[in-house]
N, C-alpha and C positions, 0 to 999 in steps of 0.2 A: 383505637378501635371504637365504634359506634355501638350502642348498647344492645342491638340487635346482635351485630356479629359475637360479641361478648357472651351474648345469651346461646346462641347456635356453636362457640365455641365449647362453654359449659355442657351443652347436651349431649358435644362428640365425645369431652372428656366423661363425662359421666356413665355415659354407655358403656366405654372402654375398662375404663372402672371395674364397673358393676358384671360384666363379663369376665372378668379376670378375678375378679373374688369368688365368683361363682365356681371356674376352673379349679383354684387352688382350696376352695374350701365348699364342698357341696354339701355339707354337714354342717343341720343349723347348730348343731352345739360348739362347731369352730370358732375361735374367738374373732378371725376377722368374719365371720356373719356375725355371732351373736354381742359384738362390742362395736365393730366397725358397722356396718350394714343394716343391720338392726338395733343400732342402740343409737350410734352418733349422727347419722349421714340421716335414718328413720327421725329421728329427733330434731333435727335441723330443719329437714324437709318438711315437716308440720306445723313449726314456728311459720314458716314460711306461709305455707296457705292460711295458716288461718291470721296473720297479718296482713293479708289481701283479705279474706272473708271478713274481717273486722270491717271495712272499708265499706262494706255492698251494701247494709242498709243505709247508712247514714250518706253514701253517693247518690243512689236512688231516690229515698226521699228527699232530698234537699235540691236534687235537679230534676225530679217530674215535678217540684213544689215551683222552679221556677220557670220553667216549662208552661206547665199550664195557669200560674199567673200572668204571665207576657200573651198571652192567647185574646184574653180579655171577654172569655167567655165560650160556650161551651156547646157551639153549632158547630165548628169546623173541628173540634175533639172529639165529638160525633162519626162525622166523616172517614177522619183520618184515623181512629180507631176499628173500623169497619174494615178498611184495604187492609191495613194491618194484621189484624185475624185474618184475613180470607187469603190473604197473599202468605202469610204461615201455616195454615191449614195446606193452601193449593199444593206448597213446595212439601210438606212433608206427604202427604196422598199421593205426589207423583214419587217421592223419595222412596216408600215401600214396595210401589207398584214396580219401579227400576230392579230394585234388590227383587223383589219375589220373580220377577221375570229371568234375569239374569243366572238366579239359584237353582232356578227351575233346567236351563238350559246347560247349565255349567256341570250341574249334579253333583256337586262337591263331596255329598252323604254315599255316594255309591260305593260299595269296596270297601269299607269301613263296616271291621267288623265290632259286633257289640261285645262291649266288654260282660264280665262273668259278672259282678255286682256293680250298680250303677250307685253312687253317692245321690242320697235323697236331696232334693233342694224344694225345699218348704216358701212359696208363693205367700204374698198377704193377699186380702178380701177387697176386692174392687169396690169403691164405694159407688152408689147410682147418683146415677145424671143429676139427680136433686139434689143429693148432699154437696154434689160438685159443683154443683151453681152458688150454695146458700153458702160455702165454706170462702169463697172468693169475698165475702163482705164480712169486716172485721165487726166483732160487737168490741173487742176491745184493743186499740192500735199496738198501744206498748208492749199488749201480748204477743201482737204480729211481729212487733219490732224485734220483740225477745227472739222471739223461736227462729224469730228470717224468713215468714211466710211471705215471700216475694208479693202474690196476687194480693192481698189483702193490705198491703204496704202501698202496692201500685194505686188499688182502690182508695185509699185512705191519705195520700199524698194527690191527688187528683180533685179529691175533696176542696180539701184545705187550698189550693192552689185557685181554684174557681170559685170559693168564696173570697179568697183575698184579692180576687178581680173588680168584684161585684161591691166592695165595700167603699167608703169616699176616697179620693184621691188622694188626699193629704197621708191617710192610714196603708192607703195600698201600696203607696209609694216607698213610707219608711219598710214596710214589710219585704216589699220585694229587693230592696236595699239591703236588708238583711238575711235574706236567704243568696242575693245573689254574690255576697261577700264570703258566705259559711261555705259556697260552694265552690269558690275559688281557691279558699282555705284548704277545702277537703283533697280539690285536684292536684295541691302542689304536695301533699300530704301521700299521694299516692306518685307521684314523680320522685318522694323520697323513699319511696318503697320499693320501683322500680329500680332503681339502682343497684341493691340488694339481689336481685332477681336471679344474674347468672348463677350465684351461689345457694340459691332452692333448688335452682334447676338441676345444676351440677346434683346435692345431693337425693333428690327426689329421682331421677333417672338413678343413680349410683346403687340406691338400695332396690329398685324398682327388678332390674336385670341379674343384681347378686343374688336375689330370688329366684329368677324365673331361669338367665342364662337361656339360649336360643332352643334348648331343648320344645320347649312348648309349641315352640312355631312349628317344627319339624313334623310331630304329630298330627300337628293340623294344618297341614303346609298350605291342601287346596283349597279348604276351608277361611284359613286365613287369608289368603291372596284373592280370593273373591270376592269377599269382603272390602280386602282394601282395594282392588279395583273398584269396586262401584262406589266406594265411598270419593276416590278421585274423581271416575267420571259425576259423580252429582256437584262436588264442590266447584271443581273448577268446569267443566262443560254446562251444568244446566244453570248454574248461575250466572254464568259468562252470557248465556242465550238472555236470562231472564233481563240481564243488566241493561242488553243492548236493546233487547228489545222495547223495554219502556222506560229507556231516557237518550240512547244512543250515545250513550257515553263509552270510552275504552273500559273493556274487561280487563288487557293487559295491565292498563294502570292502576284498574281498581284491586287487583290479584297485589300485585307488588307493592301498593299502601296497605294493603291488611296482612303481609309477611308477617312481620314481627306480632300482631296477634293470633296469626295462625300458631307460630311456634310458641307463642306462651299460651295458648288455648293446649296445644298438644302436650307441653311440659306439665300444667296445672292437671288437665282431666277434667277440668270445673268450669262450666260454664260461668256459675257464680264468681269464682275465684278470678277468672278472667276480666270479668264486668268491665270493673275500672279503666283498664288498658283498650276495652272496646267500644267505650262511651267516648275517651280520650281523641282516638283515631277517627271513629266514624266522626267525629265535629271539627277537629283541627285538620285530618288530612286530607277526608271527602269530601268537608263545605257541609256535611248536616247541618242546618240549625238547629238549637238546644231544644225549642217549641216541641219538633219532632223525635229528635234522640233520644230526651230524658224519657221519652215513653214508648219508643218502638225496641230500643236494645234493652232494658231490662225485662218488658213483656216479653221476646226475644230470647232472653236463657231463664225465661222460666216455661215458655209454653213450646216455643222452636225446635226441636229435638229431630230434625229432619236423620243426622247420624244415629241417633237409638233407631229411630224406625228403618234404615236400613242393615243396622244390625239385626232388627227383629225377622224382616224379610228372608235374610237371605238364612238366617239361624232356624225360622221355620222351614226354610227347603230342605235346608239340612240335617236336620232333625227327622222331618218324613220321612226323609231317603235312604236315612241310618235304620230306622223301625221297618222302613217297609211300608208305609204308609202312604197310602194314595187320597190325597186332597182335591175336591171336586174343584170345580170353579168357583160355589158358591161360598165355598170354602176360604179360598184366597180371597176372593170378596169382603168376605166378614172379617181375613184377617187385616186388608187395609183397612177398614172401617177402625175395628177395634184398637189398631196401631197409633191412628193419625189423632183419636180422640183422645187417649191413652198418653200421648203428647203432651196435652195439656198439663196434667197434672204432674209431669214427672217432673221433678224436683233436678238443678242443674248443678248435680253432685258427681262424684267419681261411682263409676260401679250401679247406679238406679237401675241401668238397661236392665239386670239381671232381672231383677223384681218386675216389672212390664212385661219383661219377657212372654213371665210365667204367666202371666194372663192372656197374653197371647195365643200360647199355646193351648192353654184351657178352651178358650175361642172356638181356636180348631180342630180340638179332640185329640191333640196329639198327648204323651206322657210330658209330665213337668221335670222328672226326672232326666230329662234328656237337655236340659240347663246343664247337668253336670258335666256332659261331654266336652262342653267348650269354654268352661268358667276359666280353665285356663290360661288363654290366651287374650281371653278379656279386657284385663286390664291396659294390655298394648293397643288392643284397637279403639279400646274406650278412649286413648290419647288423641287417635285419627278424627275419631267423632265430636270431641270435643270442636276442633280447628277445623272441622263441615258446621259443626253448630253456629260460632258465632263468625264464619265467613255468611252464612245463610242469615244472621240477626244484622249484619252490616249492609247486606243487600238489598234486602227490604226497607233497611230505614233511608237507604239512599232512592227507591224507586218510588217509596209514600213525600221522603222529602220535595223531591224533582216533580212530582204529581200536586202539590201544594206551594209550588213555588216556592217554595223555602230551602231549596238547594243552591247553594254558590260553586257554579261549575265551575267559573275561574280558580277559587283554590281548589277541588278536586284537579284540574289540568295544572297547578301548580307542580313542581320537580318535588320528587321522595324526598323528606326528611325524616330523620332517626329519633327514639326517644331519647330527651334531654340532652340534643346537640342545639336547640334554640331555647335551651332555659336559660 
């Protein structure tokens, strides 16, 4: 078996699992929740991300560092930083506008009666536009490196990459010699990682259902299925349009080379977590060049969050509909506004939507409280979103690559291969 199916195998067993633990033991003080589920299968699962989260800075920096040294300067990093944003921006603006349309139409909040106390859910403080510019520029790298502040990493490897262009030949050359050996190092480093993989999955779903079991869904059955309808038609319809539209390449093929990061985007939850497997793919099986990858897919799951902001959309209809709340147009307005910029910052973690949410909803005058209606079932869609995330971080760096000529459509129209069947 191919490391995909191996992975997709894991996921079936782990669901099955994790639903039959739930069945025989719906009480966390049971030993198979509290030893099995929450101790072994929770514990393993977390080795597991964060042995991929180890990997995200030190991939990132070390392929925007050769990235934008092979550039040779810092006119066309210009350029192709601009489609970039604008083309992440564009897709997440249409991404909420879809949801808030769709919510609106669907009513999923109607009939749903309010509970008698609602669970407070406590928002943080949105910081202003200025802090969110000046916080993108590190004063000190290795503190960025520490914490994982992705932007400030990107900034700061982008530096260093177009000074070590600009420097004499003799010096640029050992340099780039040595970042582009530290980053072949890091790839196969993360191919040894991948291996491992069906076995995070397996236990990461296992504990994830021994928790929740389908009960959650049922509650919010219209709720949930609306959600994951639009999350479907954005991933695979409006990317499929966007694909074809500005390079005329197959969606089908391009849908079927990012599988297996879809389903490790959906097993993780983490955009970050995912990184490595999506830098991997979009250069080896779509033809990105490195120039372009090393800086469109990590900008990508840090700023990309097209799935939060339809989680936000369509969580706002739902929410008005539950209170009773009638939202003007200017309304919905200010909520894509606020959603799509809101983007930016949000961190490509499990669970952030929550936190945006609430801002969101402040936005639009709606209760923050009404978070708590749906935090349940969260976590399963936050999987969906993830695998909208970074199918939406692959499509853009394939539409800015093929826009810069730096795509090799020959290996995109190359036949599917699996991970580590041509290692």
């Amino acid at each position: 078996m191919s490391l995909t199916q191996r992975i997709l195998l894991a996921m079936a067993l782990g669901v099955g699992t994790g639903v039959l633990i739930n069945l025989l033991a719906p009480s966390d003080e049971h030993f198979l929740q509290a030893w099995l589920a929450q101790g072994f299968f929770d514990g393993v699962g977390q080795i597991f991300i964060a042995s991929l989260t180890l990997l995200v800075v030190p991939l990132v920096f070390v392929s925007l560092v050769c990235g934008s040294a092979s550039l040779g300067g810092h006119s066309r990093m210009g350029a192709m930083a601009g489609k970039t944003i604008g083309l992440y921006l564009a897709t997440t603006a249409l991404a909420i506008t879809l949801a808030l349309t769709i919510g609106t139409l669907v009513k999923p909040g109607e009939g749903i009666e309010m509970p008698g106390e609602v669970e407070e859910f406590t928002g943080v403080d949105k910081p202003s536009l200025k802090e969110t510019l000046v916080n993108i520029f590190p004063s000190n790298p290795v503190e960025a490196m520490a914490e994982g502040n992705m932007l400030q990493v990107i900034v700061f490897a982008l530096l260093l990459g177009i000074a070590i262009s600009r420097v004499d030949h003799k010096a640029s050359g050992y340099m780039q010699t040595f970042f582009n050996h530290l980053n072949t190092v890091i790839l196969k480093l993360v191919m040894i990682l991948m291996h491992l993989a069906p076995y995070g999955v397996f236990c990461l779903l296992a504990k994830l259902f021994a928790e929740l079991g389908w009960g959650a869904i049922a509650d919010l059955a219209l709720y949930f299925f609306t959600l994951l309808f639009v999350l479907l038609l954005h991933g695979l319809g409006v990317y499929s349009l966007f694909l074809k539209a500005f390079t005329r390449l197959s969606p089908v093929l391009f849908l079927r080379k990012m599988w297996s990061v879809m389903v490790f985007g959906f097993s993780t939850a983490s955009s970050n977590a995912t990184l490595p497997v999506t830098l991997r793919t979009v250069e080896q099986d779509l033809g990105v060049d490195n120039k372009v990858a090393s800086f469109t897919v990590p900008l990508g799951a840090t700023i990309n969050m097209d799935g939060t902001a339809i989680m936000q959309g369509v969580a706002t209809a739902f929410i008005a509909q539950v209170y009773g709340i009638d939202i003007s147009l200017t309304g919905y307005l200010m909520v894509v506004l606020t959603a799509t910029l809101a983007s930016i910052g949000t961190a490509g973690v499990p669970g952030v939507g929550m936190i945006t949410l609430a801002m969101v909803l402040q936005q639009a005058g709606l209760p923050v409280e009404g978070v708590a209606l749906i935090i349940g079932v969260d976590r399963l869609l936050d999987m969906v979103r993830t695998a909208v995330n970074v199918t939406g971080d692959a499509m853009v760096s394939t539409v800015v690559a093929n826009s810069e000529n730096l795509l090799d459509r020959k290996q995109f129209g190359r036949p599917l291969g699996s991970y580590g069947e041509d290692e």
